[in-house]
C-alpha positions as CSV (number, residue, x, y, z in Angstrom):
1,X,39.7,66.6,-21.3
2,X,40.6,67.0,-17.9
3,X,42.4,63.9,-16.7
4,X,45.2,63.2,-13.5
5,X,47.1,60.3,-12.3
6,X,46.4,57.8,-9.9
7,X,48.8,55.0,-8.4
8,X,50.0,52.3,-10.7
9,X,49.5,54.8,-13.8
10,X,45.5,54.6,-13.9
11,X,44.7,57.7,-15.8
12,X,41.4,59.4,-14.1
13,X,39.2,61.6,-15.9
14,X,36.5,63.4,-15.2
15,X,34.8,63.4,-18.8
16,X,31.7,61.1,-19.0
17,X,31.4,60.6,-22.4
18,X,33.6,60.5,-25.8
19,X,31.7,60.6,-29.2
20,X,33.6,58.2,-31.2
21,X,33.3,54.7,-30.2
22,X,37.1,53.9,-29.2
23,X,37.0,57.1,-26.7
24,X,33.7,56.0,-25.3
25,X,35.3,52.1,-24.4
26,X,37.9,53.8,-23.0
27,X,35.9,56.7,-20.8
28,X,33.8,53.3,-19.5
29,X,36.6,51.6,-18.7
30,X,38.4,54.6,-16.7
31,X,35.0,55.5,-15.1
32,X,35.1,52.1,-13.7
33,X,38.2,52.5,-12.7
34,X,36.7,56.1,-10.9
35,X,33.9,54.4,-9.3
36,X,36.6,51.7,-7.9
37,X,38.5,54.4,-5.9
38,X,35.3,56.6,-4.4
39,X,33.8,53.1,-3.9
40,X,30.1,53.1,-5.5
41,X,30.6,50.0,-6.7
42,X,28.2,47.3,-5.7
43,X,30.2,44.0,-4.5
44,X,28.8,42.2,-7.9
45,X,30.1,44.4,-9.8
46,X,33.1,44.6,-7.8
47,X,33.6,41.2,-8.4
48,X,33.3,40.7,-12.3
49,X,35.5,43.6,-12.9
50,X,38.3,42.0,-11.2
51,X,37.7,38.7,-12.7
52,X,37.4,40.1,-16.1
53,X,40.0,42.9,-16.2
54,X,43.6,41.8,-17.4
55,X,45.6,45.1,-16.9
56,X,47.0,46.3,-13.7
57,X,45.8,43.1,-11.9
58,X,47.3,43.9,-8.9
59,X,46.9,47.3,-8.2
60,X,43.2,46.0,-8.8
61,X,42.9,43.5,-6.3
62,X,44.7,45.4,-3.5
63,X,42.4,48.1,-3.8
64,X,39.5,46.1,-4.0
65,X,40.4,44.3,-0.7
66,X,41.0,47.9,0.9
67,X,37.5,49.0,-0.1
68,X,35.9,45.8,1.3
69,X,38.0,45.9,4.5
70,X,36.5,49.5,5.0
71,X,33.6,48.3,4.5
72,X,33.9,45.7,7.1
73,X,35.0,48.5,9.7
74,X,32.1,50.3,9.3
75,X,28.9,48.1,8.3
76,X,26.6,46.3,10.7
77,X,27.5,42.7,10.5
78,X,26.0,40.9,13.4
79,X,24.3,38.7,10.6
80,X,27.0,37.0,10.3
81,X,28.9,37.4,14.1
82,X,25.4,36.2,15.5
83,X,25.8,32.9,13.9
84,X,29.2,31.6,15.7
85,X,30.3,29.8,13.0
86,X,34.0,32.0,12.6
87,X,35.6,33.3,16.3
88,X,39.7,33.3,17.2
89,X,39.6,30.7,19.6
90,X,43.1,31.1,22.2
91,X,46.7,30.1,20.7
92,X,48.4,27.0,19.9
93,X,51.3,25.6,21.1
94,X,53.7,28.2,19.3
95,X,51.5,31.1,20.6
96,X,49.8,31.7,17.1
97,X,45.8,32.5,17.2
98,X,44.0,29.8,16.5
99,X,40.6,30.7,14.2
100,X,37.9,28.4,14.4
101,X,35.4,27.5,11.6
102,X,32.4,25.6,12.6
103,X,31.2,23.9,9.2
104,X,27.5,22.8,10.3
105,X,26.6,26.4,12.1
106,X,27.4,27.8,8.5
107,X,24.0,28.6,6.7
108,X,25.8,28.7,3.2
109,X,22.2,28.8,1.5
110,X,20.3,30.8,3.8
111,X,22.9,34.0,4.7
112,X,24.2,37.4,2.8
113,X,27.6,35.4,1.5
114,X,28.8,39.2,0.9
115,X,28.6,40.0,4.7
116,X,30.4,37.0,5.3
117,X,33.1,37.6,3.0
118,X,32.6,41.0,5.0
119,X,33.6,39.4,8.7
120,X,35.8,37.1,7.7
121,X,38.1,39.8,6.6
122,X,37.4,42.2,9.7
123,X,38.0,38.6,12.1
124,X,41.3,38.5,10.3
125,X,43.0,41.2,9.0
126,X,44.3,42.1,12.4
127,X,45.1,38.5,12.8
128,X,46.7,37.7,9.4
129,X,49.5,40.1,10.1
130,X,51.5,37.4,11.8
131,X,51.5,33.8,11.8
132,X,48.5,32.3,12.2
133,X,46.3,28.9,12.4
134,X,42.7,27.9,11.4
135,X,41.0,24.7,12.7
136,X,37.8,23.6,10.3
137,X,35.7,21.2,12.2
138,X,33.6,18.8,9.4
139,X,31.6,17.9,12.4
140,X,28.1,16.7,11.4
141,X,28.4,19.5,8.2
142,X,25.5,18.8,5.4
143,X,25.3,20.2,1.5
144,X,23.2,22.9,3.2
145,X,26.5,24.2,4.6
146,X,29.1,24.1,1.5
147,X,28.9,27.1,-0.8
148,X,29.8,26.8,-4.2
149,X,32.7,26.5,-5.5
150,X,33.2,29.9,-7.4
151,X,32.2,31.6,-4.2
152,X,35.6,29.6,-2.5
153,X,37.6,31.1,-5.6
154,X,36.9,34.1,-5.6
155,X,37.4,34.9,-1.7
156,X,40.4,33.2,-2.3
157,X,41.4,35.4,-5.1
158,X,40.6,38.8,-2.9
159,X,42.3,38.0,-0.2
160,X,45.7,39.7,0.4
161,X,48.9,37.2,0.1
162,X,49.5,38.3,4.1
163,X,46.8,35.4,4.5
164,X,48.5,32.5,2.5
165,X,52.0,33.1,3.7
166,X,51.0,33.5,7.6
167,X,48.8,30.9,7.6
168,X,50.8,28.1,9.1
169,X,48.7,25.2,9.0
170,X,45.3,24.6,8.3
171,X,43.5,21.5,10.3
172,X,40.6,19.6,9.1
173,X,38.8,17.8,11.7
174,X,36.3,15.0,11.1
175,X,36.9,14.9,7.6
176,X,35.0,13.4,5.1
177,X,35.2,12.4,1.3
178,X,33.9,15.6,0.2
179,X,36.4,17.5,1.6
180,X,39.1,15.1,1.0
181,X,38.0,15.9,-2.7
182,X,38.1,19.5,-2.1
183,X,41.4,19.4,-0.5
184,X,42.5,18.0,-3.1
185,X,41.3,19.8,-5.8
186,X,41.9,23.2,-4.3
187,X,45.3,22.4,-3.2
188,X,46.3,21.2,-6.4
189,X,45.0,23.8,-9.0
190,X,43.7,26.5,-7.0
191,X,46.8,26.8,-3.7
192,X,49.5,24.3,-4.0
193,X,51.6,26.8,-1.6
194,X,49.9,25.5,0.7
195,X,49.2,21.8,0.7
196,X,52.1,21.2,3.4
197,X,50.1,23.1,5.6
198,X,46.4,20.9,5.3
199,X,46.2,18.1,7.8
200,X,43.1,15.8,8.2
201,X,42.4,14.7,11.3
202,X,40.2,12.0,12.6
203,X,39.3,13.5,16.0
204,X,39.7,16.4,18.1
205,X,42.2,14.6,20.7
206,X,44.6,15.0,17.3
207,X,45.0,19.0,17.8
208,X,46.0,18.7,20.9
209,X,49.6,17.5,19.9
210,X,49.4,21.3,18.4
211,X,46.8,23.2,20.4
212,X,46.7,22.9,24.3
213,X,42.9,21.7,24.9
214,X,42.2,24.6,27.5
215,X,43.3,27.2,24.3
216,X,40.8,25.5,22.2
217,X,36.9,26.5,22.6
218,X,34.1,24.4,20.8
219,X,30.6,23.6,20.9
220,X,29.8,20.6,22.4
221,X,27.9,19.2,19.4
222,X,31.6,18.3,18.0
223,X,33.0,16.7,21.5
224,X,29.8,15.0,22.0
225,X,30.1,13.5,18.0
226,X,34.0,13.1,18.9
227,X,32.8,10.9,21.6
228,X,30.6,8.5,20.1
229,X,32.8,7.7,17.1
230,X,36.2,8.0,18.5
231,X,35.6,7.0,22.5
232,X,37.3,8.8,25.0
233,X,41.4,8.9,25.6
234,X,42.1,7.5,22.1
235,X,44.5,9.5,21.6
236,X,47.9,10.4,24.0
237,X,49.4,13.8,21.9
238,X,52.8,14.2,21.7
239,X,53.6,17.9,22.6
240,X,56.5,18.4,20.9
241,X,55.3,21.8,19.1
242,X,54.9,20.2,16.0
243,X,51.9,19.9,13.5
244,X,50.0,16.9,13.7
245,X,50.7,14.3,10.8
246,X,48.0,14.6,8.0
């Protein structure tokens, strides 16, 4: 048997097939391994391996992002672009990009979620290489625009740690009980590293203790809704460079 090694120890082989049952597993398993690295497999697939494979975790994972960032270099993904619903939007106070998330323009039903996952990695893996911020406006968002829950764990799970340990504060905007819920839930069992950095806040005037308002473009659907619930000039920021209280 013909047989190499790859990083981390993963042995490669080029047999298909062993005749006894043990050496047959283990040709499976390797092959997957194989079809990992020359990247043949689907995103599916992709995705139960790593959830269901317990050795080499890591070396898993990282090469599993890798693939799908490639693929996010070179695929067509104006599906998703098209939309609007995910765009760098200036800096903040601290000169970190600020990445806007519009929660209602976000089909979660009706779009290729892999393609998503897709842009949302080639949107930020420039971006995640320094310290960053992401702004998540609830604005007017229905059950048409969350996606489920395992979908939220598991792009959580492929992405790199670069994106949890630059991300320096994630702001909720117009936030309701569902995501009050969800905050809670995924900070607590899912990310508590980063429950300092989630802040709710009641209106858009709030970001601007943290985000100059000429650095910060969005539709007008969420100034418009800002408007009639809040009224204008409720609130004076303090620009002190600071995140806004939660």
């Amino acid at each position: 048997m013909a047989s190499e090694r790859y990083p981390a120890g993963v042995l490669r082989t080029t047999e298909t097939y062993c005749p006894d049952a043990i050496g047959h597993v283990l040709a499976t398993h390797i092959g997957k391994r194989t079809r990992i690295l020359d990247g043949s497999f689907t995103y599916v697939e992709l995705m139960k391996h790593y959830s269901s494979s317990l050795d080499d975790p890591d070396w898993q994972k990282e090469n599993l992002y890798e693939r799908l960032l490639r693929r996010a270099k070179t695929e067509d993904l104006s599906e998703v672009s098209g939309i609007g619903c995910l765009y760098q939007s200036g800096v903040d106070r601290l000169g970190r990009p600020v990445i806007v998330f519009c929660g209602k323009w976000f089909p979660a039903h009706n779009i290729d979620l892999e393609k998503a996952l897709l842009y949302l990695i080639y949107l930020l893996d420039p971006i995640v290489k320094g310290d960053y911020v992401i702004a998540y406006f609830h604005t007017l968002t229905g059950s048409n625009n969350y996606p489920s829950l395992q979908w939220l764990k598991d792009v959580y799970s492929i992405l790199p740690y670069k994106y949890k340990k630059n991300l320096k504060a994630f702001y909720i905007v117009h936030p309701t009980f569902w995501t009050k819920m969800m905050t809670w839930w995924f900070t607590t069992f899912m990310a508590p590293a980063i429950k300092t950095k989630v802040h709710s806040l009641p209106g858009v005037e709030h970001l601007y203790s943290a985000i100059a308002k000429d650095q910060l473009e969005i539709p007008a659907y969420i100034t418009e809704y800002d408007m009639a619930t809040n009224g204008i000039h409720y609130f004076q920021p303090v620009t002190n460079t600071s995140s806004p209280a939660s």
